[in-house]
N, C-alpha and C positions, 0 to 999 in steps of 0.2 A: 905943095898945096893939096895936091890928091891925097896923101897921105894924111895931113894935119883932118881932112873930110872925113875920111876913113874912120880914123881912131875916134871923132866924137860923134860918127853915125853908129859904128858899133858899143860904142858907148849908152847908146840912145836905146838899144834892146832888152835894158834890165825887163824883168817883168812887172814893176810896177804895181798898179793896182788892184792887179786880178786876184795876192793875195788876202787884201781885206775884203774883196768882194764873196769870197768863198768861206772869209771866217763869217761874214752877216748871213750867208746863207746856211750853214751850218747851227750857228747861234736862236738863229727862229726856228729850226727845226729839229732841236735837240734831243726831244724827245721820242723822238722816231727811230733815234738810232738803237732800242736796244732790243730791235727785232730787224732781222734777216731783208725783209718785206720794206721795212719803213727805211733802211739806212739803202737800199736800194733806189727807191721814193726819193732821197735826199741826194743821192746821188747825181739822177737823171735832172734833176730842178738845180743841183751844180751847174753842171754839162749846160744845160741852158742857160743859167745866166752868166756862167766865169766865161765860157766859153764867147759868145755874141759880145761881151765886153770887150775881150781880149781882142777878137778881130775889127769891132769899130776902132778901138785905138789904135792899134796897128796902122788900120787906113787913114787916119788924124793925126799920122807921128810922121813930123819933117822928119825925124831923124831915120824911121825904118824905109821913107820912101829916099831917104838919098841914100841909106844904105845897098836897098836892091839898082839905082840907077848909078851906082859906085860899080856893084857886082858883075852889071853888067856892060860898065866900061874896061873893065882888064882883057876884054877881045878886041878892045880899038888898038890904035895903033900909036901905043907912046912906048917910049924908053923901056928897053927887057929888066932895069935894074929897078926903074919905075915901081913895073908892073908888080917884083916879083913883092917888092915894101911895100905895093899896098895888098896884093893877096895877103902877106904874112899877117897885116895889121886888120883887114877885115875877117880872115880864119879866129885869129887869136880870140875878136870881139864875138864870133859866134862860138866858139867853144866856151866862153867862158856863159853866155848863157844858154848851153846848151846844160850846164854844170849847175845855174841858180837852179833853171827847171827842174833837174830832174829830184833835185831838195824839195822844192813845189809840190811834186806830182809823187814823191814817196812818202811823205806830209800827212798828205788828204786822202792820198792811198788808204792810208792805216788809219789816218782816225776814222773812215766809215767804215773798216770791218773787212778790210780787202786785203791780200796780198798780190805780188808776182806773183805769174805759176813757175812752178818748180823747173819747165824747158827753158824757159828764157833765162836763168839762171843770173838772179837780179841786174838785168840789160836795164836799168834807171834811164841812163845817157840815150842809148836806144831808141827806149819810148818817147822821151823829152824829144829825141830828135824829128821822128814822125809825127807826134802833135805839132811841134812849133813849123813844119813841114805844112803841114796840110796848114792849118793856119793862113800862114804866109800864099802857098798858092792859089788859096781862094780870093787873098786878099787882093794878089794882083789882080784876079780875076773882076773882082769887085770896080777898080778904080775903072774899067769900064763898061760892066754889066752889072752893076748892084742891083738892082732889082733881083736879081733870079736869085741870091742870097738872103733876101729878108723872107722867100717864100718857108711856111711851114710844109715838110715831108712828116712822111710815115714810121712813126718810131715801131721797131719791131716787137712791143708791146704798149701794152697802153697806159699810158704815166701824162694821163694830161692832153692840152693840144700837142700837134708837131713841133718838133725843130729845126731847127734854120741847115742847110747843107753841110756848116761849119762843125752843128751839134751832131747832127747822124756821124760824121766823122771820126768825133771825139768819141762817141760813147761805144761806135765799131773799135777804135784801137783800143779802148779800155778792153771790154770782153776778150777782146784777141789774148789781151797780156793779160788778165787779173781774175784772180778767184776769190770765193769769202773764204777768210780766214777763222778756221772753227773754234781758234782761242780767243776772239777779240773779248774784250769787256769796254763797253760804251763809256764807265764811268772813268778808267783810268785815263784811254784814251783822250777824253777829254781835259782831265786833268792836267797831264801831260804838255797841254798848249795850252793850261790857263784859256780855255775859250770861255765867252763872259753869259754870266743869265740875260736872258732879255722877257 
């Protein structure tokens, strides 16, 4: 039975929606990307909406809260052969979206004009694993102090009002990993995913 839980809580972590919420953001603001300045603009107003998405559904998904209340029963006290079928079967369901995201987040990387830097030596898996990390820990933190996460903080430039804890987070690991990439072309890239006029 733990097991049969397992496989369709990790099951339950595809990503979902967050990808057509970053092509609609993207798609209004198309325009912007074929300056430095603006796909940067476009960026941070990603990070705020994919991002604040991503974590209210998290906190609204049966399946991510029986997956952490799965994760953290293999410290109780069942069966060693149990345990080890259902780690395998809950590892298995987060590798494999640690593997959707990092297709996600290498995506949207490029079409706004970014790369990896050259030290992280394309670490995709890496990064996916720290975003959907922070993510998740705030999310528990959420299920009983939401309030302190809908607050806006201080974005370390100015793009707008603040963002929510989840967004300062997202857009420190980006910086950390990503630089602009001085060959981008706005119109290939576009091209490229068929992203639609609006």
């Amino acid at each position: 039975m733990l097991e049969q839980l397992g496989r369709t809580s990790a099951e339950g972590l595809a990503p979902g929606a967050a990808f057509e919420v970053c092509l609609s953001v993207v798609a209004e603001n198309r325009q912007l990307l074929e300056t430095q300045e603006g796909r940067r603009t476009v960026l941070v107003s990603l990070i705020k909406d994919a991002v604040q998405h991503n974590l209210r559904a998290s906190i609204a998904s049966a399946g991510w809260k029986q997956y952490v209340a799965l994760s953290m029963s293999v410290t109780d006290d069942i069966p060693q052969g149990t345990r080890e079928r259902l780690c395998a079967t809950l590892d298995a369901g987060s590798r494999q979206m640690t593997l959707h995201m990092a297709t996600f987040h290498r995506a949207f990387t490029e079409l706004l004009g970014y790369r990896m830097k050259p030290s992280y030596k394309e670490s995709w898996e890496l990064y996916a694993l720290l975003c959907s990390s922070s993510i998740d820990g705030l999310g528990l933190r959420a299920l009983a102090t939401s309030d302190s996460l809908q607050d806006a903080h201080t974005w370390p430039e100015s793009h707008g009002k603040g963002g929510t804890a989840a967004a300062v987070a997202q857009l420190a690991l980006f910086d950390a990993f990503m630089e602009p990439n001085p060959g981008y072309r706005a119109t290939a890239a576009l091209e490229a995913i068929r992203v639609p006029e609006h």
